[in-house]
N, C-alpha and C positions, 0 to 999 in steps of 0.2 A: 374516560382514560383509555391512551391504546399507549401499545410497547411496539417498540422497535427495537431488533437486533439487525446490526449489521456485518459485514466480512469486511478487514483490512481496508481502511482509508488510505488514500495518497496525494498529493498535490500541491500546490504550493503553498506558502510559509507554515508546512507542517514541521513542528520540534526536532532537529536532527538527531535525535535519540533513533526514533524508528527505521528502519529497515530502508527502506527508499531512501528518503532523506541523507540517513547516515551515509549512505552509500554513495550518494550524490557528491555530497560534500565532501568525502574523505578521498573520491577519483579526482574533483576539481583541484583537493588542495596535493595532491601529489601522491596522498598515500592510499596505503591496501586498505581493502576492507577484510570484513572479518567473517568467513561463510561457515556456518557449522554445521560439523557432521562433514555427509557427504551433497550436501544442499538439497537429498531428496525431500522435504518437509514442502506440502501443498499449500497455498495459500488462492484465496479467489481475492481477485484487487477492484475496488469499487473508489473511483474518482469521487473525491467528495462535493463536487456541483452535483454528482448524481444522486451522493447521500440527502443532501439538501433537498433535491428535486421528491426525494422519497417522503423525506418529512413531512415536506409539505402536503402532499399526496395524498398520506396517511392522516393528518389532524385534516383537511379539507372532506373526506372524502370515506376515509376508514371507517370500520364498525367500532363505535365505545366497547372496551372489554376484549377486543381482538389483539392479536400480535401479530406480528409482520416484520417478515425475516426481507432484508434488504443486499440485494447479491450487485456486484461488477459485472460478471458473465465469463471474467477471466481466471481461469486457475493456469499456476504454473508453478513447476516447484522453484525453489528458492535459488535452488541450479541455473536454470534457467531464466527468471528475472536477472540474476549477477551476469550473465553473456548478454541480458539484453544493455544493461545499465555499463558494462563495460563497450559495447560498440557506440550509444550514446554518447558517451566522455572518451570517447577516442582514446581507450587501453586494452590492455589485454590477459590474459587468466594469472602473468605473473605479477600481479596489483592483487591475486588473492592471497588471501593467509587463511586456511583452515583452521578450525579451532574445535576443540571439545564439543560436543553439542549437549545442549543442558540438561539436565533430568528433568522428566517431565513433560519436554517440547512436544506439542503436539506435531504431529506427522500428516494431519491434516487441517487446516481451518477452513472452512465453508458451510455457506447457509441454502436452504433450498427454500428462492425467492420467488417461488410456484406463485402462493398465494397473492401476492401484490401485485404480480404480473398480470394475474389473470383477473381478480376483482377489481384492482386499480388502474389496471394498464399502465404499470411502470416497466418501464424499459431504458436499459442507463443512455447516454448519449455521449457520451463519450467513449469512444474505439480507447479499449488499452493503448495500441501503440501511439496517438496520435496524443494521449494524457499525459502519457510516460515520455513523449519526446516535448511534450509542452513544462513538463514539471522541472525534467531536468534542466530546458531552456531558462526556465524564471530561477531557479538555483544558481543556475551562471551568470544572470543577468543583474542578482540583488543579492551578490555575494555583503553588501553593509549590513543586509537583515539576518542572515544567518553565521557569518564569520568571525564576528565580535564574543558572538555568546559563549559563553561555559557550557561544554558538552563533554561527557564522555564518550570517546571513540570505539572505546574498545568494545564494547558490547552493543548487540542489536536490539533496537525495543524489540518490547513482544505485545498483541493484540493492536486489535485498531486504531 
């Protein structure tokens, strides 16, 4: 047996519930999203071909009985993803809506993926920017897979 823990997935046809996605989809269909707090809460963002890439890594390669923390390499706080994800979708900071930020929210999410790196040689390959402008491309591109569905808007997932 081995464990893996990872930091914040994103990419495409991930559930518009979470954070990217929602946000994706709520800039394409016209409206605000919804940033809470003051958007300082950290987040490290790991494309999930890279999650994949770890997995495998780890069951090929990993120690039985080992855990292995699985990192992106990107932190940024929440602030800052919503300026990246609004020049992406060509808008601007009045598409946001501030909002309560929830009790409990953590103020940081991140894992230190030391160990995989260094025993496994994982290293993600995917550049945040280059995920982040690929993800929100297939968003635009396959608005039939995600525009149909029942979502709630108003809130952000939370965790990976």
């Amino acid at each position: 047996m081995r464990i893996t823990r990872c930091s914040n997935n994103y990419g495409p046809h991930q559930f518009p519930e979470k954070l990217i996605p929602l946000f994706i989809s709520n800039l394409l269909d016209g409206r605000n999203v919804p940033l809470y707090g003051d958007g300082s809460q950290i987040r490290d963002w790991l494309h999930v071909e890279d999650h994949c890439h770890a997995i495998r890594l780890v069951l090929e390669a990993g120690r039985p009985g080992e855990i292995y923390n699985i990192g992106g390499g990107t932190e940024l706080s929440n602030k800052e993803l919503t300026g990246r994800l609004l020049d992406l979708c060509d808008a601007d900071w009045t598409r946001v809506d501030h909002v309560p930020d929830r009790k409990g929210h953590d103020l940081r999410y991140s894992v230190d993926w030391t160990k995989i790196r260094e025993e496994l040689g994982y290293r993600p390959r995917h550049s945040f920017e280059e995920g982040l402008s690929r993800t929100v491309a297939w968003y635009r591109d396959n608005r039939a897979w995600w525009g149909p569905q029942e979502r709630d808007r108003s809130a952000i997932g939370s965790g990976p």
